[in-house]
C-alpha positions in Angstrom: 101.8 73.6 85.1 100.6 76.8 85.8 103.1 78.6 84.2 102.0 76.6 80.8 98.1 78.1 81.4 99.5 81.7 81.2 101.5 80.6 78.4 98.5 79.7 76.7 96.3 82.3 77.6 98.9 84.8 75.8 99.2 83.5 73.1 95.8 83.3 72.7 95.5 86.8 73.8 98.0 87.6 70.3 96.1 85.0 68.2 93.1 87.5 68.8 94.8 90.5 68.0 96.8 89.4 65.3 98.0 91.7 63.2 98.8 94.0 65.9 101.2 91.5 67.6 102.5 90.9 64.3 103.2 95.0 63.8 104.4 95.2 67.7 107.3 92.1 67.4 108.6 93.9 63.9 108.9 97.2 65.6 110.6 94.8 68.7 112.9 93.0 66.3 114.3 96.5 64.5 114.8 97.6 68.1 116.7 94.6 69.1 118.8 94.7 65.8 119.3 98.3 64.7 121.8 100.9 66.7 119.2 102.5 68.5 120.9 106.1 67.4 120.7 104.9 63.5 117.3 103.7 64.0 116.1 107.2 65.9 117.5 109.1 62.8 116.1 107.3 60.2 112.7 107.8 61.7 113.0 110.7 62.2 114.0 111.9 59.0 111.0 110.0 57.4 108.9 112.1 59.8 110.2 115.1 58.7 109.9 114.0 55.6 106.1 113.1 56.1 104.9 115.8 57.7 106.7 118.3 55.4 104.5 116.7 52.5 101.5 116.4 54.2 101.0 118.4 57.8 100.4 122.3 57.5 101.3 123.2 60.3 105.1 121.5 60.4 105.6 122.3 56.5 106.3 125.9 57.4 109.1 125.2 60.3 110.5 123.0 58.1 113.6 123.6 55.8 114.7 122.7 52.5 117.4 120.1 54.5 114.7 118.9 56.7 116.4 120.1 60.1 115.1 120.6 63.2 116.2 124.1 63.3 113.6 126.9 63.7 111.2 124.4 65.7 109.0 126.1 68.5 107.9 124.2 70.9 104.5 122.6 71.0 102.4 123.7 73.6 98.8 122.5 75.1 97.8 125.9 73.9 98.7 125.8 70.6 97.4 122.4 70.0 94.0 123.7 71.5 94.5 126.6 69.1 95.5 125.1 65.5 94.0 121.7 66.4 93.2 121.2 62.7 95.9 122.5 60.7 98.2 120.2 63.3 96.1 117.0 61.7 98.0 115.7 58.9 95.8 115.7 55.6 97.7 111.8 54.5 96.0 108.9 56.8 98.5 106.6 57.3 96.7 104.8 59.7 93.5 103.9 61.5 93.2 107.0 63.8 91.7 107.0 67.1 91.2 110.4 69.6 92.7 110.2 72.8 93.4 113.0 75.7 96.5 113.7 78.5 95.7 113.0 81.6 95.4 116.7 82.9 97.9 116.2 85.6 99.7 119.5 84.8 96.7 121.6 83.6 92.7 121.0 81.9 93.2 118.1 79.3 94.2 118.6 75.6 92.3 115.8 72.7 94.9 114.5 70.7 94.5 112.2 67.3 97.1 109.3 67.2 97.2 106.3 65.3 98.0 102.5 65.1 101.4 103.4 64.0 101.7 105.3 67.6 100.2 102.4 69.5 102.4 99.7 68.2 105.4 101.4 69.1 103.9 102.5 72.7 103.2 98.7 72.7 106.8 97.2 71.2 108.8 99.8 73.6 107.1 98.3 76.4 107.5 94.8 75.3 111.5 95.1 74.4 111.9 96.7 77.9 110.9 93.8 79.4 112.7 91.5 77.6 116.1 93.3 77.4 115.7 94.9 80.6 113.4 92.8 82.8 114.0 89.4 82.0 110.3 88.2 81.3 107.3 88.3 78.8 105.5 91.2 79.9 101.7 89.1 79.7 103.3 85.8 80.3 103.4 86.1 83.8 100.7 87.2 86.1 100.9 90.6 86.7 98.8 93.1 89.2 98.2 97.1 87.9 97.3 99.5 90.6 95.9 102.0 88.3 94.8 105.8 89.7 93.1 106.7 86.6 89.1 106.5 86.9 88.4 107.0 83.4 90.7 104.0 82.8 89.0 101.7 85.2 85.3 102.7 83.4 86.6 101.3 80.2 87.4 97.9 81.6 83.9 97.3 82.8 83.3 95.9 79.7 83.0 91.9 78.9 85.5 92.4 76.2 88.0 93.9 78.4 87.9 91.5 80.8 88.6 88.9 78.7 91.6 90.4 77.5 92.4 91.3 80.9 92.2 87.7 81.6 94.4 86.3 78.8 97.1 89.1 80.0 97.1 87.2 83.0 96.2 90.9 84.6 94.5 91.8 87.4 93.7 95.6 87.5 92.8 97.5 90.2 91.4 100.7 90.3 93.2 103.3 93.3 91.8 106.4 92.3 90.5 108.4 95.3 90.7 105.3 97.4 89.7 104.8 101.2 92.6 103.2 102.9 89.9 100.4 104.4 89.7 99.2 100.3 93.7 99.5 100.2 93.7 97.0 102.8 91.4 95.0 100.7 93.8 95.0 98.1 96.8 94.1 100.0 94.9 90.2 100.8 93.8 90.2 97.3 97.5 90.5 95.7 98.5 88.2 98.3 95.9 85.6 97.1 96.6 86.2 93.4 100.8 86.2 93.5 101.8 88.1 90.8 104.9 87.9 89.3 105.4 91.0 89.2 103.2 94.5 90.4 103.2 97.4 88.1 101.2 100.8 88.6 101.2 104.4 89.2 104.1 105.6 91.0 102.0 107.8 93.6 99.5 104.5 94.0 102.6 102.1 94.8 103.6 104.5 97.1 100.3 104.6 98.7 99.6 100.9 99.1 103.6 101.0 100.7 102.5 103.5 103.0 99.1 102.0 104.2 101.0 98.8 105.0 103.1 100.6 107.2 100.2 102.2 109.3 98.6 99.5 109.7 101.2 96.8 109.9 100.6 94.8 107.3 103.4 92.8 105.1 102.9 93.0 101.3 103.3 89.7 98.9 107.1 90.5 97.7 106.9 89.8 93.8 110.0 89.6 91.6 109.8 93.6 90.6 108.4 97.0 90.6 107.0 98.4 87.6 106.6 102.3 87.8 104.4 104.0 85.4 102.4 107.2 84.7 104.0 109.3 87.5 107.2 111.2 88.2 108.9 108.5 91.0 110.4 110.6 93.4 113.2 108.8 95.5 111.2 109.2 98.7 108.9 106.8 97.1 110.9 104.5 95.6 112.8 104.0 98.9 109.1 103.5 101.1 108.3 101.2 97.9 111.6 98.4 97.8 111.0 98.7 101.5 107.5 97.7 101.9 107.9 95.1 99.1 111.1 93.8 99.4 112.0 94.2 96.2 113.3 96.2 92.9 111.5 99.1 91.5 112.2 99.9 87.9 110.9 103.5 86.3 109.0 103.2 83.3 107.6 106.8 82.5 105.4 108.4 79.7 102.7 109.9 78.9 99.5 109.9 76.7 101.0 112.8 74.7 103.7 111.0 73.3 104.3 107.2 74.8 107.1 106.6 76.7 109.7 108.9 77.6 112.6 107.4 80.2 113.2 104.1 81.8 115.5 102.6 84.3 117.8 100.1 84.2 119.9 98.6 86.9 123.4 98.8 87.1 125.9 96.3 88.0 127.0 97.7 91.3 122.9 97.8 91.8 122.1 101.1 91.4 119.6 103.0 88.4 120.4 104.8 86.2 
């Protein structure tokens, strides 16, 4: 019976957001029927194609046969520097301004788009599926988030309602006492999620405080592994801990996701 309530609370969730679901399970079902190699092309070749026509910056690395060749690569500096001629003139899409998450250097403001999102989104979405076995907001899921700036923007009554029809619980692990990590632990084992996902070095760290202090962890079905390089020190202290799989989902706010991991046969990722 429970399972039916988070049922219901996604697809609520989508009925609220529409058209935006609607882009997301095209994106999914071109993944899910294209050769992913054929599909990659033909994107990119309307990209090139695009910003050839309509980006000052690209139209002058570009060719006549639309190649690749003679690219340099862009750089947090040179976005800094020729922010605006990088801005394609044609709007597409509703645009929004985001910024990375400084891990490697000062932040850089970017300007993506709904066309950006829905793919971040729909990549997600078909990983689970394919990969994972489950609807990725059918299920209750836990997020041990280390971004503070995050966190703020889910303070809002809006945002916890969506929260709540993602059947998500999001907790915040940025610069965190290990007396609240302990807190946490009791509260996942109350809410039993289905599965736990969050930043690698924050998994690690909830793993690690367990340890010290002795303190077993709710075991869900999987290991989600975002945001952060996963280094196999980690993941090992991680499947440990929880007695279970990790999978490595990584990205980054620059351009979406980047890598995943999928399990072998014999066990193993690759």
């Amino acid at each position: 019976m429970r399972q039916y309530g988070h049922e219901l609370r996604r697809q609520l969730h989508r009925l609220l957001r529409r058209r935006f679901h609607n882009l997301c399970d095209s994106r999914i079902c071109e993944m899910s029927n294209r050769d992913p190699f054929l599909l990659s092309r033909e994107y990119l070749d309307r990209l090139l194609s695009f910003v050839g026509d309509h980006n000052p910056y690209y139209r002058d690395f570009l060719t006549e046969s639309c190649q690749l060749d003679g690219f340099s690569l862009l750089t947090k500096d040179i976005i800094r520097e020729r922010f605006k001629c990088l801005q394609t003139r044609k709007r597409t899409a509703t645009t929004y301004k985001n910024s990375s998450g400084g891990s490697t250097s000062r932040p850089v403001t970017l300007i993506q788009d709904t066309n950006f999102l829905t793919w971040s989104e729909a990549t997600q979405e078909y990983y689970f599926r394919e990969f994972l076995g489950v609807e990725r907001r059918a299920v209750r899921n836990v997020w041990l988030w280390g971004s503070d700036r995050d966190t703020l923007k889910l303070r809002s009554w809006r945002a916890k309602v969506s929260l709540y029809l993602q059947n998500s619980l999001f907790l915040n692990t940025f610069d965190m006492p290990e007396q609240r990590w302990l807190e946490y632990i009791e509260r996942i084992k109350s809410y039993r999620p289905y599965y736990i996902a969050g930043y690698a070095g924050s998994l690690y760290e909830m793993a690690r405080v367990s340890r010290k202090y002795d303190k077993p962890l709710f075991r869900p079905q999987f290991i989600y592994s975002s945001a952060e390089m996963l280094r196999d020190f980690m993941r090992e202290e991680i499947e440990e801990r929880f007695q279970t799989k990790v999978y490595d989902f990584y990205g980054s706010r620059e351009v979406g996701p980047l890598r995943v991991s999928v399990r072998k046969a014999a066990g193993t990722s690759s």
